[in-house]
SELO-575153 format. One record per residue (C-alpha): x, y, z. Coordinates in steps of 0.2 Angstrom, whole numbers, plus 2048, in hexadecimal, padded with zeros to 3 digits. Example, Ala and Ser with C-alpha at 12.3 -4.5 7.8 and 13.67 -1.06 7.14 Angstrom:
2
83E7EA827 8447FB824 
END
This chain:
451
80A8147BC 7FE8217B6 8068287A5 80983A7A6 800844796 803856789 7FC85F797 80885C7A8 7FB84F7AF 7F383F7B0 7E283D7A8 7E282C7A6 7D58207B3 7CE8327B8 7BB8317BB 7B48437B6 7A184A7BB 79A8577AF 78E8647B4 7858717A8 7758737A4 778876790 778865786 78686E77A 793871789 78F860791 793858781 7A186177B 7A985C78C 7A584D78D 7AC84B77A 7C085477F 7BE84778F 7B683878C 7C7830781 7D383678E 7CB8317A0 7C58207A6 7B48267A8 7A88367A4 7968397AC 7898487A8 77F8537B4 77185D7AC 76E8667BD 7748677D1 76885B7D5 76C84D7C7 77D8517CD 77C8507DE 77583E7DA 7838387D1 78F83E7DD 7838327EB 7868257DF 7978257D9 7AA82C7DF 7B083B7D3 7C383F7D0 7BE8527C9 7AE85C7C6 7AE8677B7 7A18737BC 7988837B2 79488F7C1 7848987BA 7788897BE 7648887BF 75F88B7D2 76F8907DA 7828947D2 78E8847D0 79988E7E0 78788E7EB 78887A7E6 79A8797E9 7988817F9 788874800 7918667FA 7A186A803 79786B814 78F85880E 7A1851809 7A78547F9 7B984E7F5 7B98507E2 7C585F7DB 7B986B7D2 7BD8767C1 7B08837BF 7AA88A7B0 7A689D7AD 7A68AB7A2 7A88B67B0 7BB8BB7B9 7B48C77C5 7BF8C57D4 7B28C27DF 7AF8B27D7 7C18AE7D8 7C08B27E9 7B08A87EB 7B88997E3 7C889A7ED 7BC8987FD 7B48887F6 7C28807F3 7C187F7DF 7D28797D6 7D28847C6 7C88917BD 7C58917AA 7BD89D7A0 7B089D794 7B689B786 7C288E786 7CD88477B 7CC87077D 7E0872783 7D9880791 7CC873799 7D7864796 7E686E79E 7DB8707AE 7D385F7AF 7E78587AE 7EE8667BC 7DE8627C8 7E38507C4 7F48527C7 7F385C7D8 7E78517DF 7F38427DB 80284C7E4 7F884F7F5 7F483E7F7 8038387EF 80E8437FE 80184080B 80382D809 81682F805 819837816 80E82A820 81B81D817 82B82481B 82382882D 82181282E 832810827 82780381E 8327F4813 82E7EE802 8347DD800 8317CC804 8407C2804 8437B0805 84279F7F9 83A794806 82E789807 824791811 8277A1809 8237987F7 8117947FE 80C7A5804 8137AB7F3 8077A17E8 7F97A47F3 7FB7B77EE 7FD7B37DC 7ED7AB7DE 7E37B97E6 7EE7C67DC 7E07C77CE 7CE7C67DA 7C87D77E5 7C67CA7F4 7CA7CF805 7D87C480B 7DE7C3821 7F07C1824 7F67B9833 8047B383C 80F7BA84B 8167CF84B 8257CE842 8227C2833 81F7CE826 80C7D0825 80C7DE81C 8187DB80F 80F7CD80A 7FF7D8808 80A7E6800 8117DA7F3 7FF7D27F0 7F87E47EC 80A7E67DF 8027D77D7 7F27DC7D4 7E87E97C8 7EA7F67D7 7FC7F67D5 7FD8097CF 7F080F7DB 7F68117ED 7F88047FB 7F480D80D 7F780381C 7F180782C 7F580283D 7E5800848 7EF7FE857 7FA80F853 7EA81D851 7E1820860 7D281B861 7CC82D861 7D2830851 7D1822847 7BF824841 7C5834839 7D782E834 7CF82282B 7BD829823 7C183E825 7BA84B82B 7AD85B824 7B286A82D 7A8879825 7B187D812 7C487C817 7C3870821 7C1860814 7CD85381B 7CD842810 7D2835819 7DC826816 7CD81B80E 7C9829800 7DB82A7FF 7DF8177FB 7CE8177EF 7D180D7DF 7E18047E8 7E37F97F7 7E17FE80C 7EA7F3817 7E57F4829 7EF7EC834 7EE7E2847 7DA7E5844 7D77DB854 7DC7EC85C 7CD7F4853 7C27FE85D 7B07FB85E 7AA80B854 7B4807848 7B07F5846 7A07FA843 7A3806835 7B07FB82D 7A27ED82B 7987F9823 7A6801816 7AB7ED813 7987E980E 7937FB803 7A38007FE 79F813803 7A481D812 79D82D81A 7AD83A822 7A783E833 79C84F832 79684B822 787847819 78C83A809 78F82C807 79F82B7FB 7A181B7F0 7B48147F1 7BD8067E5 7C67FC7F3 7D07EB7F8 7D27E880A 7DF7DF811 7DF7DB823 7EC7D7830 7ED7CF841 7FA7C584E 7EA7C0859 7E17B385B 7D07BB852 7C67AF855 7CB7AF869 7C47C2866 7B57BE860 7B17B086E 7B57BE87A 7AA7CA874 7B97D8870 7B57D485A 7A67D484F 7A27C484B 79B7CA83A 7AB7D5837 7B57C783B 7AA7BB82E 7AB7CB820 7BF7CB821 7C47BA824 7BF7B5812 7D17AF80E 7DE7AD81B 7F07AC817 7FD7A7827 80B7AF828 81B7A382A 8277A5839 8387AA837 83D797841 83378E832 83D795824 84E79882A 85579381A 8517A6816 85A7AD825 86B7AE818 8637BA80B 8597C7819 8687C6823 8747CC814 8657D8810 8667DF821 8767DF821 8787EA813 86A7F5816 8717F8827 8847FF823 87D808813 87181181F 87B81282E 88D818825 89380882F 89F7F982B 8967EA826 8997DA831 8A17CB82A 8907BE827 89B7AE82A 89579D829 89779A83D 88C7A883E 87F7A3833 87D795839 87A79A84C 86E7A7842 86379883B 86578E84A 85D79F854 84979A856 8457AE852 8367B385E 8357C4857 8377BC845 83F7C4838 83B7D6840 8497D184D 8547CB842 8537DC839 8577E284C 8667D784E 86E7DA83F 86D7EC842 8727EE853 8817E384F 8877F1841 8847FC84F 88F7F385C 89B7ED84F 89A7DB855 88C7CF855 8847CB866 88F7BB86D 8817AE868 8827B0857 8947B5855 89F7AD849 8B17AF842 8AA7BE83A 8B17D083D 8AD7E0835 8AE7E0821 8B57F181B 8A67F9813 8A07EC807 88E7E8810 8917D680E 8A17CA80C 8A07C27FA 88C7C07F7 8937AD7EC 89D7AA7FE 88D7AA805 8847A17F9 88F7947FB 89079180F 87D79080D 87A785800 888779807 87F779819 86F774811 877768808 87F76381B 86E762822 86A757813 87974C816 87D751804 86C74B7FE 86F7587EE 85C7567E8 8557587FB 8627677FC 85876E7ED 84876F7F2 84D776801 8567847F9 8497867EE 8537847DC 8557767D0 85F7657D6 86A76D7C2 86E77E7CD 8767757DC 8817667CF 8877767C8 88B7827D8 8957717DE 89F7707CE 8A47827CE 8A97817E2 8B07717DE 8BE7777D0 8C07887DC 8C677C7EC 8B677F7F6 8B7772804 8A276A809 8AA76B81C 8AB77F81E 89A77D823 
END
């Protein structure tokens, strides 16, 4: 997380452009800024700037308005109608409202005037900073809550072990990884979690649904739009730049967009639609699908070279049937989650039921399980299949979490026929940690047969 500074904003990992045509000015700037940003870059003139801003993405441009040529708003203003993102300072001697005026229309972020202090222009620098962070910061923040979207990936299995260190293993590197597997095992918490491992893990992690945008509109969700002056629209990939995008069911992907995809995937740049630049971007994709891609490709409805570009590393998601040793914890999680949520009693999680739970092969993995477990709170009573001795629990979310820990350790161990080692490695936990649960149930009277 980006640490706040004297001056209400975030300057640090900021990339700053500066334009003047005085040495002194460009220097002196560069000086106040250079220790406190991630990067600084001079511009001598419009057109060695105009260059820069071809080559490289910049998070604020700290511009002098009287310029050779034209005025720094005259630039301003024909780079808006090119697609120019960056938040923009100008620099003047002169606070004549129609300037002000003229500035407001071009959409510059702060006004300082000549001369300044080194608090005045590193004041601005942090506000623009700090504004731009908040409008993308709420513009991803609705798109979160709008998915509902979770943030953890339960479970101690196996299964779930080796799609762990897989992640741990690709944590460190900027390589595109494929996730795969059937709708409803958790996809995109694995690639959530990868990216809160990474480098990237203060910069923002978007995830888009390819099969949720229309087809119309995707193009512009995704690279923007240039509109005439007011009408700058960032779209999610400028939005994600520096962190992680995650596009999900890609095999859903409309031609157009597969197209451009490849071509953002190969040059790391985009161009909004209406626009004129290309604008350099800093990310890691991560891709999702439940089909069979290369069925797709066979049939003509995927790019064979798109396919080949993402399918660098793929990383199979397991089913909910292969580790059903998990189904305890996300069913207790749910559980709670559920009656906190709902303002409703809590059903009892007794060993009959979790047992029928386990037994359940789970075709909508643990996305219906989520559904179960919250349409029984609902009901009050879980559906007839997987009911139990249980009944509701008063308003704790679940009965005694030991309890449960207790029914599910001594059914692996039942599934083992007491093999205590084998019973370990299932559970994923030392052969010590389950001698010592069976001592401590032992001395409290906990017969092996309640399971």
């Amino acid at each position: 997380m980006a640490v706040r500074d004297e001056y209400g904003g975030t300057l640090e990992g900021a990339s700053v452009l500066i334009i003047d045509d005085e040495p002194g000015m460009r220097h002196f700037l560069t000086k106040i800024l250079e220790p406190r940003v991630k990067r600084v870059a001079q511009a001598a003139s419009l057109t060695e700037a105009t260059k820069l801003l071809d080559a490289a993405h910049f998070d604020v441009v700290v511009l002098d308005n009287v310029m050779p040529g034209k005025t720094g708003l005259e630039w301003v203003n024909e780079q808006r109608r090119k697609g120019f993102y960056a938040d923009t300072i100008l620099i003047t001697a002169y606070a004549d409202l129609e300037t002000a005026i003229a500035a407001l229309r071009a959409g510059v972020s702060d006004f300082v005037l000549k001369p300044f202090r080194t608090n005045q222009i590193l004041g601005a620098v942090s506000r623009t900073l700090d504004r731009k962070n908040l409008r993308r910061d709420n513009t991803l923040l609705r798109r979160e809550l709008h998915a509902g979207t979770a943030v953890q990936m339960l479970g101690k299995s196996q299964a779930l072990g080796a799609v762990r260190r897989m992640l741990t293993r690709l944590a460190p590197l900027p390589t595109p990884v494929l996730f795969t597997g059937a709708s409803g095992t958790g996809k995109e918490l694995a690639a959530r979690q990868l990216h809160q491992m990474s480098d990237r893990s203060d910069k923002p992690f978007v995830a888009v649904n390819c099969a949720a945008i229309s087809p119309d509109r995707i193009v512009p969700e995704l690279f923007g739009s240039v509109e005439g002056n007011e009408t700058l629209k960032p779209g999610l990939l400028l939005l994600a730049d520096g962190g992680t995008l995650f596009l999900d069911e890609v095999a859903q992907m409309p031609e157009a967009l597969q197209a451009a995809l490849l071509r953002v995937l190969e040059d790391q740049t985009i161009r909004p639609q209406g626009g004129e630049r290309e604008i350099p971007l800093d990310l890691r994709f991560l891709f999702a699908t439940n089909a069979n891609l290369e069925k797709a490709v066979a049939e003509g409805r995927f790019r064979a070279d798109l396919y080949h570009r993402i399918n660098v590393v793929e990383i199979e998601m397991p089913p909910l049937k292969d580790r059903s040793e998990d189904i305890v914890e996300l069913a207790a999680l749910f559980m709670e989650q559920f009656s906190t949520v709902l303002g409703m009693p809590a059903l009892r999680l007794d060993a009959e039921t979790l047992l029928k739970l386990r037994r359940y092969d789970w075709p909508g993995n643990v996305r219906e399980l989520r559904n179960l477990i919250e349409r029984s709170v609902i009901l009050g009573a879980f559906p007839e299949g997987f009911s139990g001795h249980g009944s509701v629990a008063g308003t704790r979310a679940i009965e005694d979490l030991d309890l449960v820990i207790q029914r599910h350790v001594l059914h692996v161990l039942d599934l083992c026929k007491g093999n205590r080692a084998e019973a370990a490695r299932r559970l994923g936990v030392s052969r010590k940690t389950i001698d010592r649960k069976m001592a401590v149930w032992g001395e409290a009277g906990i017969d092996i047969d309640l399971v």
